[in-house]
C-alpha positions in Angstrom: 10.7 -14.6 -3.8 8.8 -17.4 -5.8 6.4 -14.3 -7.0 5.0 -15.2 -10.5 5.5 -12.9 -13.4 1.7 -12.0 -13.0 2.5 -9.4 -10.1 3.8 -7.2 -12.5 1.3 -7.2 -15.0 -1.1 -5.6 -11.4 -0.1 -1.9 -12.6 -1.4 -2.8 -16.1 -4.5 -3.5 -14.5 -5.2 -0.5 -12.6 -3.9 1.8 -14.9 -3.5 0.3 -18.6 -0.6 0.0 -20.6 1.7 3.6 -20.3 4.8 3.2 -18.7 4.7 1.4 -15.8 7.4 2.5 -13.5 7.9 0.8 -10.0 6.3 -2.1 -8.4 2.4 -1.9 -8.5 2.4 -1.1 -4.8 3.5 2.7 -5.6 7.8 2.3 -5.3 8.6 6.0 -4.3 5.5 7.4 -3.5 4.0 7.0 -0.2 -0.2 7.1 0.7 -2.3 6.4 3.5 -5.4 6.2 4.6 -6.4 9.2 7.4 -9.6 9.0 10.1 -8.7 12.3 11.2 -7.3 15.1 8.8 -4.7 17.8 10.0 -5.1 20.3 6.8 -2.9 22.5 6.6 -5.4 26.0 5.9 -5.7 28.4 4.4 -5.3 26.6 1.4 -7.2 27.0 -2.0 -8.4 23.6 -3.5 -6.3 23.0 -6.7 -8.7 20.9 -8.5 -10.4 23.1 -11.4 -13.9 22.3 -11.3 -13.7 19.9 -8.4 -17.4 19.5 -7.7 -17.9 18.7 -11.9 -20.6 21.5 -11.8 -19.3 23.6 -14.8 -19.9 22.3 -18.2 -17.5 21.5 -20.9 -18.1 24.5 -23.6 -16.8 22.4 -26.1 -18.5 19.1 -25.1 -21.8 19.0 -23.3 -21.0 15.6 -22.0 -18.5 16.3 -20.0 -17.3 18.6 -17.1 -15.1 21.5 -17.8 -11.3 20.6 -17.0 -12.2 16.4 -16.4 -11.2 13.9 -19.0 -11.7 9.6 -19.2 -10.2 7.0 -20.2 -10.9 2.9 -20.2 -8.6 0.3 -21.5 -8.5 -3.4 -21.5 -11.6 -5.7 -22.8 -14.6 -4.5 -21.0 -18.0 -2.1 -22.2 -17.5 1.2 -20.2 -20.3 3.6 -20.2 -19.2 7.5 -19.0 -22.1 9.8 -17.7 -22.0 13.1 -16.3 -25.7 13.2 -14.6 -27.6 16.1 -13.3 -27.2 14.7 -9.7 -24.7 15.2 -7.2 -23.3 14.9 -3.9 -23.4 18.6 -3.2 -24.3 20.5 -6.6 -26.5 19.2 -9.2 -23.8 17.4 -11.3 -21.6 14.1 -10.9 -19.7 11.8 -13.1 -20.5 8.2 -13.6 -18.9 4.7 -14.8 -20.9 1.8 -15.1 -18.7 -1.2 -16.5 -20.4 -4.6 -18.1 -18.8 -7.7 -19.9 -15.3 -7.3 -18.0 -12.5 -9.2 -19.1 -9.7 -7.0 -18.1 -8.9 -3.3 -17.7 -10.4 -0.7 -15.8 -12.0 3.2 -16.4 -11.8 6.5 -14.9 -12.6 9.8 -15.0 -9.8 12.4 -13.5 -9.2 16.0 -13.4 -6.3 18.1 -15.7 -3.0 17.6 -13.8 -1.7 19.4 -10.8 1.5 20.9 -10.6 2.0 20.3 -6.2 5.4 20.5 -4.1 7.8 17.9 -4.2 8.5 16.1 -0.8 5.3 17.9 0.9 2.6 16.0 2.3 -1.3 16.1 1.0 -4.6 14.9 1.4 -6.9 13.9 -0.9 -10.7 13.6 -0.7 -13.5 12.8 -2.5 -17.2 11.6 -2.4 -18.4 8.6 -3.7 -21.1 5.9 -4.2 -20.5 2.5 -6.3 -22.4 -0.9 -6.0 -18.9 -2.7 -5.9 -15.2 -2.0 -4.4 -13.2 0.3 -6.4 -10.1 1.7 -6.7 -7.7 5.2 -6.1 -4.5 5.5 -8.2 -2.1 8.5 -7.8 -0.8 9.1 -11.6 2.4 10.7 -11.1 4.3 12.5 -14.3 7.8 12.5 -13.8 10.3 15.9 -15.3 11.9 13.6 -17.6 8.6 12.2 -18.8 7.8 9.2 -17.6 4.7 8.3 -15.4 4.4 6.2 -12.2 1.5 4.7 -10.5 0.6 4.3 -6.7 -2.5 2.5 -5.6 -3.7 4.2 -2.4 -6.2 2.0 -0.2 -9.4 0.1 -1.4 -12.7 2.1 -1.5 -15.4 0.2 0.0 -19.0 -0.4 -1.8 -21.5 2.2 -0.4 -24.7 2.5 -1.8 -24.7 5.9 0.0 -22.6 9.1 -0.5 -19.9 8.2 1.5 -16.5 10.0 1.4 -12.6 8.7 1.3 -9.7 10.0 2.6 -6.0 9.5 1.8 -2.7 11.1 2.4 0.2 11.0 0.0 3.6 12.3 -0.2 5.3 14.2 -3.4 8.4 12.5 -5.0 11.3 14.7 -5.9 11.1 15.4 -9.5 7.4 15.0 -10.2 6.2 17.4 -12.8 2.3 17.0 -12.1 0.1 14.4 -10.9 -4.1 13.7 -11.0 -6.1 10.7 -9.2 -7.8 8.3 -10.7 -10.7 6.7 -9.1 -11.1 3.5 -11.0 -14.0 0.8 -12.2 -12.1 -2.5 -12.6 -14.7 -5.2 -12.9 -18.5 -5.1 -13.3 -20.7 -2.3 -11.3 -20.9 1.3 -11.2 -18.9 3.8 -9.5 -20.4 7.6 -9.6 -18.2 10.6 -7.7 -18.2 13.9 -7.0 -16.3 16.8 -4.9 -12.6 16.4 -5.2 -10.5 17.7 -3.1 -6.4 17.9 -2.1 -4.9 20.1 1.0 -1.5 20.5 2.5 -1.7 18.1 5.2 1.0 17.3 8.4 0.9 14.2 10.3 0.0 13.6 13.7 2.9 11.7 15.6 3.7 9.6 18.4 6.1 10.4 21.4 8.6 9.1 18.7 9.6 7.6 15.5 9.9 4.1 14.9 11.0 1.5 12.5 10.1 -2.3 11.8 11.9 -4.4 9.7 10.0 -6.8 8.1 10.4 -9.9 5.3 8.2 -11.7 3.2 9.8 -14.9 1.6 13.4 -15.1 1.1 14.3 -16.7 4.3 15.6 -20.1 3.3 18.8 -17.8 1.5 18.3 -14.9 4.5 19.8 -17.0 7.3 22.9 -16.9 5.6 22.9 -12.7 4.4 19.8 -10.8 6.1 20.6 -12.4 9.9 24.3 -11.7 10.6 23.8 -8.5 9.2 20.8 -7.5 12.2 22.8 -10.0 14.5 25.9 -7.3 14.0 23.2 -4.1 15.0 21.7 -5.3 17.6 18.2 -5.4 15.0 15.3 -7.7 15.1 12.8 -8.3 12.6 9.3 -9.6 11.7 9.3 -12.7 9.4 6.1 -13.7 7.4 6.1 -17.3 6.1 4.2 -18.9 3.4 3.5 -22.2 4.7 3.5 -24.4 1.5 6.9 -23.4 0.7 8.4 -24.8 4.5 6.1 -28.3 4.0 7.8 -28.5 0.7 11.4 -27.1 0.7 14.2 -26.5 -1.6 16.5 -26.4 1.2 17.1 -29.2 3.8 15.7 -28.9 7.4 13.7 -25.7 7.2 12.3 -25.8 10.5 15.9 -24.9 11.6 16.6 -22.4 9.6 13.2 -20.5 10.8 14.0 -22.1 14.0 17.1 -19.6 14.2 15.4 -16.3 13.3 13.1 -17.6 16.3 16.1 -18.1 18.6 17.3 -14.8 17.6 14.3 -12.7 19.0 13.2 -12.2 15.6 8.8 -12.9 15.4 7.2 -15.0 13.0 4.3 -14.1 11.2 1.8 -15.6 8.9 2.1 -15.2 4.6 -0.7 -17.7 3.4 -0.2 -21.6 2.7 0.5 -21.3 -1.1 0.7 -17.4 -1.7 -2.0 -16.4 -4.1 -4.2 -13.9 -4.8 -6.7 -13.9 -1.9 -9.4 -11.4 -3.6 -9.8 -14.2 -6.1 -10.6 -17.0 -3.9 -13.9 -18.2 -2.6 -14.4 -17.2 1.2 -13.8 -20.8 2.5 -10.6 -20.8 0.6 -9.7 -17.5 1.9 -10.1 -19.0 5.5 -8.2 -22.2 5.1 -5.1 -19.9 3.7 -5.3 -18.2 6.8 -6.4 -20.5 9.5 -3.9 -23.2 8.3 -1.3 -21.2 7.8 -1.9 -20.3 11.6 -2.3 -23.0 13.1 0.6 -24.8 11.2 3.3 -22.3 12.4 1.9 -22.6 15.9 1.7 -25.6 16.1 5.2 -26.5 14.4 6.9 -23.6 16.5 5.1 -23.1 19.5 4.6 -19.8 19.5 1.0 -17.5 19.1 0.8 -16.2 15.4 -0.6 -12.9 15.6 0.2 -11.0 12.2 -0.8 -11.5 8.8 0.8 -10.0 5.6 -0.9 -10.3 2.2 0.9 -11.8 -0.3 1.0 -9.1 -3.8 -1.1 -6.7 -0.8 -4.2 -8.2 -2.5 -7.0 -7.5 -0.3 -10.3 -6.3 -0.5 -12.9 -5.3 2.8 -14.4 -9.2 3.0 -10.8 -10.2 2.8 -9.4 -7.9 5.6 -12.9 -8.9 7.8 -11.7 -12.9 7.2 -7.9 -11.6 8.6 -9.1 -10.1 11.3 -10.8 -13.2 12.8 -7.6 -14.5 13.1 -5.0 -12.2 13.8 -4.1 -9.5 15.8 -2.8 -7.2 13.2 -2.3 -6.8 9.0 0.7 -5.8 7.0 -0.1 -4.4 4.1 1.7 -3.0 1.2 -0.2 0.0 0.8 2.8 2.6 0.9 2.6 5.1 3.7 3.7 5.8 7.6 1.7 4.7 10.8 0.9 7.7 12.5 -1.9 8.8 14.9 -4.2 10.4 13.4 -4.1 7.3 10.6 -3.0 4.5 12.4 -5.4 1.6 11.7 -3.9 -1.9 12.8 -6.1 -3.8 9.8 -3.8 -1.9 7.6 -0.3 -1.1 9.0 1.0 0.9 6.1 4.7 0.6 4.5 7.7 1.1 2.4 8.9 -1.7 -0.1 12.1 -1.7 -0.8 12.9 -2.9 -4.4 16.4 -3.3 -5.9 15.9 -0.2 -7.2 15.5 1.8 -4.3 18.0 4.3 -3.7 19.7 5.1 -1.1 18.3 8.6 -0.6 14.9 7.2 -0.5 15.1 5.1 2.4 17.5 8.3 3.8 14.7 10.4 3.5 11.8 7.5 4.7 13.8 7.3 7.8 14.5 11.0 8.2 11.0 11.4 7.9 9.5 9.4 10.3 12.0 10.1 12.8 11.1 14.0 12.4 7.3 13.8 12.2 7.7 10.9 14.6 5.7 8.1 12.8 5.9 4.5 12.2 7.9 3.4 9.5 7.7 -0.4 7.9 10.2 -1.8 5.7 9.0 -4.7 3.4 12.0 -7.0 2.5 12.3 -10.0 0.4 15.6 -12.0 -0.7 18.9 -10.1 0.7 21.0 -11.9 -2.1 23.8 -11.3 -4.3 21.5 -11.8 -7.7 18.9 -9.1 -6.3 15.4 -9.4 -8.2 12.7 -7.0 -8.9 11.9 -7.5 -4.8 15.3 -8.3 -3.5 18.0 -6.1 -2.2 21.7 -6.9 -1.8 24.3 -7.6 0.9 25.9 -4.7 0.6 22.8 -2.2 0.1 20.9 -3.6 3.2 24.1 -3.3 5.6 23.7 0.3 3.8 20.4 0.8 4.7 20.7 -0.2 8.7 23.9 2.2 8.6 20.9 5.0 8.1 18.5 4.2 10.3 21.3 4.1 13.1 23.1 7.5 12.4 19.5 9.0 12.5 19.4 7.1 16.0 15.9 5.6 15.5 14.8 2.7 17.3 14.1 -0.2 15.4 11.4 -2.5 17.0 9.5 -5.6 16.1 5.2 -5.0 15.5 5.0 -6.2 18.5 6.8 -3.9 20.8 5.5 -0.8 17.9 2.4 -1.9 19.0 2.5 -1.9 22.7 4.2 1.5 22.8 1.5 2.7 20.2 -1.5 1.4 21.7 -0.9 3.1 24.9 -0.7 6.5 23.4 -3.2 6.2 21.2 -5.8 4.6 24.2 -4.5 8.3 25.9 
């Protein structure tokens, strides 16, 4: 709710102007990052040329099976140097004069199992943060984007890790790791395994809602009233201080009474990774200390609006709260679970049924921790809205498949204790 028309212009960023499908937080598609890989073995790497070592025959500039691409207003520069992480070769983007866009270099499309779970690797070293996108072609043609999490700045070879899952009907898909500002950004050894979670004594899922509550009292409430559901709520301050619906405080006031926890969305909602630091710490101190002090109860969770964050960004979140929602798609499980980064599903109104079917299945089975993102629950659904009628739909699932549904606070308690095991 009240998200500008800018949000949807993010997958043009990161990826330049082919056909965007999905919201630019990877609809479908699911990614997180992993500390501690289970790979699936043996298993032959199907990255042709991975570690950039074999030259191009046709083009000495160039590795073998690697193209690149920049877009947008920006001078890219692509070099493949006689320097490397392992080998004697990597590839290089150095970016100057950015406007808009972004570059990358990726390897020839991979044809890899629908519905299986993989990991992806590579090494890295860039003077600024960067970015990973999963490029997804679709059978019938057309492509969708996912942005996995935020690579850090290393002025070392560092390496990063993510898992992602394979949508039904995917024809092939590469990675791009992506320049989008000024800096450099050189890499080297790719790699992609089979990979199978590590899970908890059980499966678990959180409902959760950013904006939309003024209309949500009325639709999304009496539905989790009737199963017996509670929820986590994330409020954007500006928007209760200056209402479009009379006595706002008692409409929150009722998720409250209701069990359901509140949680912090900003002041005014913006971009975070565009303000200056003290900004960035007045959205989320204020936001805070407002909600506490107007409903008297400790704020401990924080959920980006758009999911824009960066590593200074997460640090300033930290200082304040207990725990970050992001939108970066994926499950909580043990081997990943990092509570700066709880991981999640959005649901859209285009999400079908037989993807949140399969969500839930899926993290009941592998016994993971599965967050559903929420806006409006509305009659007139928008891009991030769902309707009456799909949502009762949707809790219908989640209780045939007989999986507890729990607020961040009790996933947390439960999770904590294994994970301190």
């Amino acid at each position: 709710m009240r998200k500008p028309l800018l949000i949807l212009l993010i997958g043009l960023v990161i990826c330049g102007p082919l056909n965007f499908v999905g919201e630019a937080f990877g609809h479908n598609i699911s990614a997180d990052s992993s500390r501690n890989t289970q790979i699936t073995k043996p298993f032959t790497n199907p990255i042709a040329n991975n570690s950039v070592e074999k030259v191009n025959p046709d083009n000495s500039s160039i590795p073998e099976a690697w193209s690149h691409n920049s877009w947008g207003n920006n001078i890219t520069t692509f070099s493949y140097l006689n320097e490397g992480y392992s080998g004697k070769r990597s590839i290089m983007i150095e970016v100057n004069d950015y406007v808009d866009g972004d570059a990358k270099w990726f390897f020839n499309p991979l044809k890899l199992e629908p519905g299986k779970d993989y990991y992806f690797l590579n090494y890295y070293r860039s003077n600024v943060d960067t970015r990973i996108v999963l490029s997804i072609t679709k059978e019938y043609g057309n492509v969708q984007y996912m942005d996995l999490p935020i690579v850090p700045a290393s002025s070392e070879w560092d390496k990063y890790e993510a898992t992602f899952t394979i949508p039904k009907h995917t024809k092939s898909i590469t990675v791009y790791h992506l320049l989008s500002q000024n800096g450099y950004l050189i890499t080297d050894d790719y790699f992609i395994s089979p990979y199978s979670y590590e899970g908890f004594k059980r499966g678990l899922v959180t409902l959760t809602f950013d904006d939309g509550w003024e209309e949500n009292i009325h639709t999304a409430l009496p539905i989790m009233q009737r199963f017996g559901y509670k929820s986590n709520q994330f409020y954007a301050t500006k928007f209760i201080e200056d209402p479009w619906v009379s006595n706002p405080k008692t409409v929150i006031k009722a998720f409250l009474d209701d069990g359901h926890e509140l949680g912090s969305h900003s002041i005014t909602h913006p971009y975070l990774t565009i303000l200056s630091t003290k900004d960035v710490t007045n959205e989320l101190y204020n936001s805070k200390t407002y909600l506490e002090n107007n409903f008297g109860k400790e704020i401990k969770y924080f959920a980006t609006p758009y999911g824009a964050y960066n590593n200074s960004v997460n640090e300033n979140i930290m200082k304040y709260y207990y725990a970050h929602r992001t939108v970066d798609v994926g499950y909580n499980s043990k081997d990943n679970f990092d509570v700066t980064r709880l991981k999640v599903k959005n649901i859209l109104s285009s999400t079908t049924l037989s993807e949140v079917a399969y969500w839930v299945k899926k993290a009941k089975e592998d016994k993971t921790w599965l967050i559903l993102v929420y806006h409006r629950v509305a009659n007139n659904p928008r891009l991030y809205d769902t309707t009456p009628e799909k949502f009762i739909e949707h809790l219908e699932i989640i209780k045939n498949e007989n999986i507890p549904v729990v607020t961040i606070s009790e996933a947390l308690a439960e999770i904590e204790l294994q994970i301190k095991k």
